[in-house]
C-alpha positions as CSV (number, residue, x, y, z in Angstrom):
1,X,22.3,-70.9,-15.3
2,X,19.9,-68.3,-14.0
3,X,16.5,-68.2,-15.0
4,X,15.8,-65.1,-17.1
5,X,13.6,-62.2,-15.3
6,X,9.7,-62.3,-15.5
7,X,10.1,-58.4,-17.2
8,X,12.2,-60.0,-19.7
9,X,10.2,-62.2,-21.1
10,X,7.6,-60.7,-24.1
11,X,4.4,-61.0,-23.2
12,X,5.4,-59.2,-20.0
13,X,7.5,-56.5,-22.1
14,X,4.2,-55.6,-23.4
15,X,2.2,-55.3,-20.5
16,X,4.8,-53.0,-19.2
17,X,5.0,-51.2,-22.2
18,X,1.5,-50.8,-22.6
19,X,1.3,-49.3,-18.6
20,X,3.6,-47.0,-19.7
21,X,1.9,-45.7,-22.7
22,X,-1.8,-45.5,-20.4
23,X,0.2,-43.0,-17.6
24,X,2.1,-41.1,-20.3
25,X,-1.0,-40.4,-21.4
26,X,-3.0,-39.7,-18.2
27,X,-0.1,-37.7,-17.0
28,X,-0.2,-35.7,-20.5
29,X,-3.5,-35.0,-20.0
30,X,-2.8,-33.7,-16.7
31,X,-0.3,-31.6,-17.9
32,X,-2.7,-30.4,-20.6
33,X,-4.9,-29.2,-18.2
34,X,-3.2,-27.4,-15.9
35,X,-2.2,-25.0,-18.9
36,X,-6.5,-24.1,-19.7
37,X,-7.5,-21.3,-19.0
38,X,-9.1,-22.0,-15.9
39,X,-6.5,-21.6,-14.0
40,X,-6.2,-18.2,-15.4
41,X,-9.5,-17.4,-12.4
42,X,-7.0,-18.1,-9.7
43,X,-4.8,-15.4,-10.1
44,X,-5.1,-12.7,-7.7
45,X,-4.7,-9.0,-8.9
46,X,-5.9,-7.6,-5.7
47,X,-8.7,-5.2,-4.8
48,X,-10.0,-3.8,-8.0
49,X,-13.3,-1.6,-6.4
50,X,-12.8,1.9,-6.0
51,X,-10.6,3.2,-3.5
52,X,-10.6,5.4,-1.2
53,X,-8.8,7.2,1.3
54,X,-9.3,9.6,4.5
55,X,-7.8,10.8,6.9
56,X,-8.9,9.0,10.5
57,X,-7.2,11.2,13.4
58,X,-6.7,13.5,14.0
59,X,-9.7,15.3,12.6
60,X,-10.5,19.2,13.0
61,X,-13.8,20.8,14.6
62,X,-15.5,22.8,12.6
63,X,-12.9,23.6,9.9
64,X,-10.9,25.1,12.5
65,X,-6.6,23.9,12.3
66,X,-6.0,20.5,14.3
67,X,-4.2,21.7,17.2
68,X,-0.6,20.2,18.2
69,X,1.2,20.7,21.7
70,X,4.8,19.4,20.8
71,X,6.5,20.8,23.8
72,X,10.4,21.0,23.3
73,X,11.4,18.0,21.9
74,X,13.4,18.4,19.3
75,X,12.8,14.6,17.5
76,X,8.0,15.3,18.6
77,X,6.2,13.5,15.9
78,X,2.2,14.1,15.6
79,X,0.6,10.5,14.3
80,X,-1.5,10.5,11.6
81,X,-4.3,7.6,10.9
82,X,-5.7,6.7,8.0
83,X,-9.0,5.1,6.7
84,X,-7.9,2.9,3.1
85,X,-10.6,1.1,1.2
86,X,-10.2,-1.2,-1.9
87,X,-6.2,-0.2,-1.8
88,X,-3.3,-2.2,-0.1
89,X,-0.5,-0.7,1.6
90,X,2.9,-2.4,1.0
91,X,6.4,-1.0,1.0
92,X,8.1,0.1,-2.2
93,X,9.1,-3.3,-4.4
94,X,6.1,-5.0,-2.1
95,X,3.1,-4.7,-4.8
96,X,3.8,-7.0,-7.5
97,X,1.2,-6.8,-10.1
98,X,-1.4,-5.0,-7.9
99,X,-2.6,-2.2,-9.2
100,X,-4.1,-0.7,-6.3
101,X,-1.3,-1.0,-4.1
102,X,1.3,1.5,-2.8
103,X,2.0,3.5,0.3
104,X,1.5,6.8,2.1
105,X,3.8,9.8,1.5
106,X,3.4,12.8,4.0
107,X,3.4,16.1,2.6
108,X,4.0,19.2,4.6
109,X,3.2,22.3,2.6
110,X,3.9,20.6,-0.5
111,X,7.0,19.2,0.9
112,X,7.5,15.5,1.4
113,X,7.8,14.4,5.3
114,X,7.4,10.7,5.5
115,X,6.4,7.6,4.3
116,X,4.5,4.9,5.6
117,X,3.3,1.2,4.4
118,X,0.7,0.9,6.9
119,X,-2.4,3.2,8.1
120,X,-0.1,5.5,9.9
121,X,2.0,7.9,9.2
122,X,4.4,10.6,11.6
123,X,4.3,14.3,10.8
124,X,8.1,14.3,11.4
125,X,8.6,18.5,12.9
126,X,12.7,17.5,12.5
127,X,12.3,17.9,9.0
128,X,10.5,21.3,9.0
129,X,12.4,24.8,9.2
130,X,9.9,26.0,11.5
131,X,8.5,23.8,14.2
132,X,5.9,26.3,15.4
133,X,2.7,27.5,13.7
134,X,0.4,30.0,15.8
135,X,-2.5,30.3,12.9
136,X,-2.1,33.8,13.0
137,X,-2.1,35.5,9.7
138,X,1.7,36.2,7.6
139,X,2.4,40.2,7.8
140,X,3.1,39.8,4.3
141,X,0.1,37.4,2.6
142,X,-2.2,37.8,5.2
143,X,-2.4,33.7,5.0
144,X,-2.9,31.7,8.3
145,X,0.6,30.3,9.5
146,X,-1.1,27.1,9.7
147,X,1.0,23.8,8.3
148,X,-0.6,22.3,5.5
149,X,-0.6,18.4,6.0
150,X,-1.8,16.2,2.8
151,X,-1.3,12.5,3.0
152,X,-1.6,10.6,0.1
153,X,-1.4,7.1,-1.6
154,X,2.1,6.9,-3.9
155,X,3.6,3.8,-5.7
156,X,7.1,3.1,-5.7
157,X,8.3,6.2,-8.1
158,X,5.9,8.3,-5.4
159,X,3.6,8.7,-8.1
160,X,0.1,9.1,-7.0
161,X,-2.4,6.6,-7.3
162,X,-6.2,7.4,-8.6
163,X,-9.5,6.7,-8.1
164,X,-11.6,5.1,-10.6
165,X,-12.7,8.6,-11.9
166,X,-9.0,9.9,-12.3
167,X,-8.3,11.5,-9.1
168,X,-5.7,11.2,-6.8
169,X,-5.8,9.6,-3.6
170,X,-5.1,11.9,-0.8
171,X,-6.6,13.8,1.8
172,X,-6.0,16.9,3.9
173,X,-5.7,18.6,7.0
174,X,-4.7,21.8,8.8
175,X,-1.9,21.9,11.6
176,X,-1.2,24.5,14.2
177,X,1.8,23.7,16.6
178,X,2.6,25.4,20.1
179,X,4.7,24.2,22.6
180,X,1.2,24.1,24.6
181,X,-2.2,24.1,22.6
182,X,-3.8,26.8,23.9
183,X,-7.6,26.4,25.9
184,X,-10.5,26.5,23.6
């Protein structure tokens, strides 16, 4: 006959039963806290100062248009460089719950040109009607034929986002294009 098993025998049963009960409990506990609300500190919802955003390069002189020589080619694009504070750039779907997150749409006279989820962002002239833009006032307006370039931070639905005092994030520029830029 075999002997029985030492865990079979009751006064081991209720050392083993009484182990058991001392790590359910520790491991309830455990559990217990990981649900406080200290952990709640640990989540991050990204930059939350105000943010900003400026326009890097290329900058005009004096007020005067930002100059492009884009020769012939029909596919030139001009770079654009942007200064973002307190804001990240991420492409559409990339934010999560960041509030201060998005990316940079391209507007040219209104129009949208491009997007970007970095600091850059090509003026794109394959998209425009008119690639060339002298600065020399319309017959009919009077207006500079200058291109109007404003970059600004959009979320996913191209929505802008704000500043902490309700304004939207962009900033501006003014374009000329010649096939050569002309000597100052």
């Amino acid at each position: 006959m075999t002997p029985p098993s030492p865990l079979h025998r009751p006064a081991r049963l209720g050392l083993v039963a009484g182990a058991l009960a001392r790590l359910g409990l520790v491991a309830g506990a455990l559990a217990g806290a990981a649900c406080t609300s200290d952990s709640a500190a640990d989540i991050d919802v990204g930059p939350t100062g105000d943010p900003t955003l400026a326009i890097a390069e290329p900058l005009s002189e004096g007020g005067a248009p930002v100059c492009a020589s884009i020769g012939t080619d029909p596919d030139f694009r001009m770079p654009f460089y942007v200064s973002v504070q307190q804001l990240l750039l991420r492409p559409p779907g990339a934010c999560g719950a960041y509030a201060q997150c998005g990316e940079l749409a391209l507007y040219v006279n209104g129009v949208l040109n491009n997007l970007s989820s970095v600091p850059a962002v090509d003026l794109l002239f394959r998209r425009l009607a008119d690639r060339y833009h002298d600065g020399s006032p319309h017959a009919a307006s009077g207006e500079p034929d200058v291109l109007s370039v404003r970059i600004a931070a959009v979320d996913a639905a191209l929505e802008p986002l704000l500043d902490h005092a309700g304004e939207p994030l962009s900033d501006e520029v003014q374009v000329t294009s010649f096939v050569t830029c002309p000597e100052p």
